[in-house]
N, C-alpha and C positions, 0 to 999 in steps of 0.2 A: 356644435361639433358632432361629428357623427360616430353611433358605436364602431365601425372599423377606425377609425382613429384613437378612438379613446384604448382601441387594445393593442395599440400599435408598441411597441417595445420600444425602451429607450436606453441607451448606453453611458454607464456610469464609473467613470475611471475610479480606482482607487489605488492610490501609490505612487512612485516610491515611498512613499513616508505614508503611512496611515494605521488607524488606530490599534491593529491586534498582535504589530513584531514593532521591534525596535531597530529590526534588518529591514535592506529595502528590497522590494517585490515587488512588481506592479501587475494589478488585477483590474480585467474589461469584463466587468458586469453586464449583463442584457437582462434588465427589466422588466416588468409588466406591472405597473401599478408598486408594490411592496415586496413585488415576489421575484427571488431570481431565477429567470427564466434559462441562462447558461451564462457558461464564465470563461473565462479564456485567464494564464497568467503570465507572465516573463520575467525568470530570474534571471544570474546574469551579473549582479550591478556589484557586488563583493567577491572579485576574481582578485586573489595576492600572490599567485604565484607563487605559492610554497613548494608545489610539485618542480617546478623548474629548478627554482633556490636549491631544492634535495636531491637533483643529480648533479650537481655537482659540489657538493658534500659528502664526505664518506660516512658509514651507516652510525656509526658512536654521534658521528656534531647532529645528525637526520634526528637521533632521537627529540633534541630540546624541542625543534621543530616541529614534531609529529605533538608535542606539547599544547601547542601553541596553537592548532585547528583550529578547538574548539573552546571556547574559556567553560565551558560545564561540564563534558566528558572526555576532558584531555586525557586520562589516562588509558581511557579504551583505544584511542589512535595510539600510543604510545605503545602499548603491548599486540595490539593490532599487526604494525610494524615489527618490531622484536621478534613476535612471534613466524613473521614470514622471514623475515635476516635466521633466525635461528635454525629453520629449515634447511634453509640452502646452504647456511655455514657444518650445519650437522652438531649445535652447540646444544648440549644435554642442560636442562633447567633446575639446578636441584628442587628437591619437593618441596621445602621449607620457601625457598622463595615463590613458588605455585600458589604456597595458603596465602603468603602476606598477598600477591598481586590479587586474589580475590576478595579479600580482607577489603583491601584501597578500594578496587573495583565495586563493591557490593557498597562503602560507604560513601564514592560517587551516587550510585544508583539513588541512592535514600537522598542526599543533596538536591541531585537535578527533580528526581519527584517530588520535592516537596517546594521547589520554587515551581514549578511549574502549575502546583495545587494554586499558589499563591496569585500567580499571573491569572489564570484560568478566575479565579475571587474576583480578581481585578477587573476584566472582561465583563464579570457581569451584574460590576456596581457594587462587588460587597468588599466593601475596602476595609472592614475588622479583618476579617477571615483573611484578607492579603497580607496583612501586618503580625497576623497571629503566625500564621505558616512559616513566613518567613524570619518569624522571631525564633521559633525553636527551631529551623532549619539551622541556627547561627551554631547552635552545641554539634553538629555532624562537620561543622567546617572548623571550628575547633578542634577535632579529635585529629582532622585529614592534614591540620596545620602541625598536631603533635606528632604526628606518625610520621612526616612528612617533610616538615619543615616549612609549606608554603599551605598557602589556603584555595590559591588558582594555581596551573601549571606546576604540579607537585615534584615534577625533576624526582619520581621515586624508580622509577621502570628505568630500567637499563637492556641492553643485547645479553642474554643468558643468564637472566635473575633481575634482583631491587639494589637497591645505593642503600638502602638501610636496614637493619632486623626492628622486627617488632621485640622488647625485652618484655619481664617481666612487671616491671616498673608502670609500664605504659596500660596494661592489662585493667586495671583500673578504671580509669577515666573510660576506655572501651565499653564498659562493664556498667558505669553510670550512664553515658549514654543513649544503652542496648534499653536499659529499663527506663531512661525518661521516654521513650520512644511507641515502646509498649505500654505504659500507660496513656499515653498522651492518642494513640492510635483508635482508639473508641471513641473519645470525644471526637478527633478529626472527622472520623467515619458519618457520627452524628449529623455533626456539623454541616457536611457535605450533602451526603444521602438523604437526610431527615428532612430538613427545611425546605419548607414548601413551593417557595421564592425558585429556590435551585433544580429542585425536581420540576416543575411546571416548564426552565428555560434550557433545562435539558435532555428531561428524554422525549425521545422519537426526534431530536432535533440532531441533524448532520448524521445522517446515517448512512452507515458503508456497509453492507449483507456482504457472507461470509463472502459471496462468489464475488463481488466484486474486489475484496481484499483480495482474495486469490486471484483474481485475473492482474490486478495492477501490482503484484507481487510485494505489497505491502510487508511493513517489517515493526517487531517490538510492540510497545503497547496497542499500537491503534490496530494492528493484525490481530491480537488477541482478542482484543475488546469486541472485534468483530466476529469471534468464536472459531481464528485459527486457531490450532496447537501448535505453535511453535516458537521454540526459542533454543539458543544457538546452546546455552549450558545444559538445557537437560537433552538434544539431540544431536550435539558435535562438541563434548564435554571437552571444557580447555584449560590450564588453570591448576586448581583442584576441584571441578567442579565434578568431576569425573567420582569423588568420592563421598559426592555431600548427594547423591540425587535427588538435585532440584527439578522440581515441576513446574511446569508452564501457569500461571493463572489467568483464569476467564472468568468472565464476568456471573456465571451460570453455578459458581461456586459460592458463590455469595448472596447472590440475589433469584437462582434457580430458573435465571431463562436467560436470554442475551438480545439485545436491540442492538448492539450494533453503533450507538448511537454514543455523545458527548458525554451522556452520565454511565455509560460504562465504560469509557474512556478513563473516568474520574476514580472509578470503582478498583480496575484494572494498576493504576498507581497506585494507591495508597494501599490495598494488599500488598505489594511489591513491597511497600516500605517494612510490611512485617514481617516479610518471608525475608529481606535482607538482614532483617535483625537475627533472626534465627539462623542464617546462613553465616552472619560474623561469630556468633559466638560460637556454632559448630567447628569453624575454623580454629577458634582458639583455644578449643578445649582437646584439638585430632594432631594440632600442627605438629608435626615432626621436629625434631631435632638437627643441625647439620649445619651446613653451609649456607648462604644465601644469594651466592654469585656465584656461577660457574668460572671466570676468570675476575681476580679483583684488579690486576696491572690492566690498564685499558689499551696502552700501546701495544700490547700483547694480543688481547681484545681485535684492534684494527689490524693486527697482522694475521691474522684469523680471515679475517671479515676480506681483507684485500686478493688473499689468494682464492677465494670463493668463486665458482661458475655454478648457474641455474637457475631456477624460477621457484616460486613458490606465493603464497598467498595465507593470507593471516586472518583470521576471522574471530570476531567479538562483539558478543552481547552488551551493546551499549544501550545507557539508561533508555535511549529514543529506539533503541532494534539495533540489528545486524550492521558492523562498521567492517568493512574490505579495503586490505591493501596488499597491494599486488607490486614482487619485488623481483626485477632479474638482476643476477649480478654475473660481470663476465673477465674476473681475474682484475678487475681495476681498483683504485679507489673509492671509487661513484659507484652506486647506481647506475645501470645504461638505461632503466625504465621503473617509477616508482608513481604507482597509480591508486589513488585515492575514492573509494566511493563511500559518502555516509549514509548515515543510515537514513536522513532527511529526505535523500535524493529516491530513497524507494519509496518513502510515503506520499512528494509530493501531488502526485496524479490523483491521489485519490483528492483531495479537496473536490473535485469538477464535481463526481455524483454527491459529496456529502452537499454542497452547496447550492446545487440544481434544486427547487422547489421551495429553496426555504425564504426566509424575511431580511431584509435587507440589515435589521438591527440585531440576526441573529450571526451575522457574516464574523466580525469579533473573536465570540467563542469559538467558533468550526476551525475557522483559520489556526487560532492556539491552539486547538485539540487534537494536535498531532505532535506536540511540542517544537516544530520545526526551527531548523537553526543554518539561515542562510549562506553565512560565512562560511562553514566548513560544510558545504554544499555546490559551491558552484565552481564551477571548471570552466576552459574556454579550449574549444575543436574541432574542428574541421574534417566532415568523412566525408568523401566524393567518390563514386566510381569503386568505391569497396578500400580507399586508403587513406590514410589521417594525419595529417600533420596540424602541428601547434602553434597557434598565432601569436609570436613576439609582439613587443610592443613595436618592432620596427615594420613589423608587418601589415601591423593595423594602421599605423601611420601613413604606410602607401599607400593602401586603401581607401583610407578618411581624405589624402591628397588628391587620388583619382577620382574619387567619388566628385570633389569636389571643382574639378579640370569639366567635370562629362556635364555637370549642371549649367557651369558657364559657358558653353561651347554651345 
């Protein structure tokens, strides 16, 4: 065999199904020996059609559905939404119900970070640390089931406040939590950072520099981690976040420099989980007095909502980054337009550079290390000529008929 063939590049499908999501994806490796030389991927394959289902539904039945995205950070699409409905309706949020929605939101955050530590263990063979993460992650799903009533899909966010108050009673358990949490966050830290095994498989491995976060307009941890500043509570405060000023964390706080790379991907969460501890209990110790729903009759609520004309957009710091939904209403029941972007769909792009140069058995952890989440990520549409329409199933059936007329002809 001659050396121009032996460096000849080889193509290595991987998916839909393959080892680093449990969503399916499909990624076209290009080879060189161990090393991958470029990558191609296509999502796509988990389109359900919940944007359709929600125009036509009026904005109260949208919210269960805006639940239902995501099963990790349902609640950021929920108030996401809310938050654009409450624009256009002109519906005032009392303040009380601002702390609880960051309260819920903040002890998402600590949930999805700490399965994701868990998954991230899992990727790279240390399957204690996956069972340990996600054993104490079970006490924060706990607290979101008491507050809450549900432990997925919390049905707690409503159009102009929560469905529930936080009382005194429940303060408590919050409170045991806050402190298993902070204790337990140095061991993690250890755990992670310290051992050698982890550090050797993670740094300088999948790395994205700042400019390429910023050029691929990256969002949430993996933009930090990359040494952006930015995050949607301490730079478009929503919520009550407006009173708690939260700061952004990077990696260069911790560790005093920033790679950019999978171990400050790692670094970048599990800070989060302590600044959320500190951010829950600031909330419970500031929270106002008051109301907790701007309107409690809900048909009251829809009659609101129905007479409503205009556009608006809802923006929220979810566990994974920035969650956008964009809502016109124009005097009807429905929605005439309710458009969805997660936060997934901004970090996707980067995987190409983190994954370009690296080892084919490092592909796994890269892939995870942006937490990505398929499902509430892909959309299906059509822009041609500068205008878009949206392909029914009836349409793709003509399609998949003709396509299938022009082969046997």
């Amino acid at each position: 065999m001659s050396d121009e063939s032996k460096k000849a590049p080889y193509i290595v499908p991987i998916g839909p199904n393959h080892p680093a999501l449990k969503e399916p994806v499909m990624f076209t490796f290009e080879m060189e020996g161990e090393m991958v030389r470029d990558v191609d991927f296509a999502p796509g394959q988990t389109h359900r059609g919940i944007e359709w289902m929600g125009m036509r539904r009026n904005p109260v039945q949208i919210v269960h559905l805006t639940d239902r995205i995501c099963g990790i950070c349902g609640v950021s699409h929920t108030l996401a939404f809310a938050r654009a409905v409450e624009q256009v309706t002109g519906i005032e949020v009392p303040e009380r119900a601002d702390y609880i929605r960051a309260i819920i939101a903040e002890f998402e955050r600590i949930q999805s970070h700490l399965l994701w530590a868990g998954v991230a263990a899992h990727e790279l063979g240390f399957d204690s640390l996956l069972h340990l993460t996600w054993r104490v992650r079970e006490q924060s799903m706990d607290v979101i089931e008491n507050l809450t009533g549900n432990r997925v899909n919390y049905g707690i966010v409503q159009v102009g406040g929560v469905r529930r108050d936080i009382v005194p009673e429940q303060h408590r358990i919050i409170e045991e939590c806050l402190s298993t949490y902070e204790g337990l966050l140095g061991k993690l830290l250890n755990l992670f950072l310290d051992d050698k095994t982890i550090t050797m498989r993670c740094r300088d491995c999948g790395v994205l520099s700042r400019k390429e976060a910023l050029d691929l307009c990256t969002v949430g941890p993996t933009a930090r981690a990359s040494g952006v500043n930015v995050d949607l509570r301490q730079d478009y405060p929503y919520a009550a976040y407006g009173d708690l000023e939260v700061k952004a964390i990077l990696p260069d706080q911790h560790l005093g420099e920033t790679h950019g790379d999978v171990y400050d991907r790692i670094v970048v969460r599990l800070l989060e989980v302590g600044q959320s501890c500190q951010i829950i209990r600031q909330c419970l110790s500031e929270m106002p007095a008051g109301p907790f729903t701007a309107e409690e009759k809900l048909a009251k609520l829809l009659a609101i909502c129905k007479k409503a004309t205009g556009e608006a957009i809802g923006r929220v710091e979810a566990p994974r980054g920035e969650c956008f939904h964009y809502v016109r209403m124009d005097g009807k029941e429905a929605p005439s337009t309710w458009k969805v972007k997660a936060s997934s769909y901004s970090n996707l792009m980067s995987w190409i550079p983190m994954l370009r140069g690296e080892q084919i058995a490092d592909i796994p952890i890269i892939v995870a290390s942006i937490d990505p989440c398929l499902s509430c990520t892909d959309r299906v549409a059509v822009v041609r000529d500068g205008s878009s329409r949206i392909l029914t199933k009836e349409n793709l059936h003509r399609l998949s008929v003709e396509k299938t007329r022009r082969l046997q002809s």
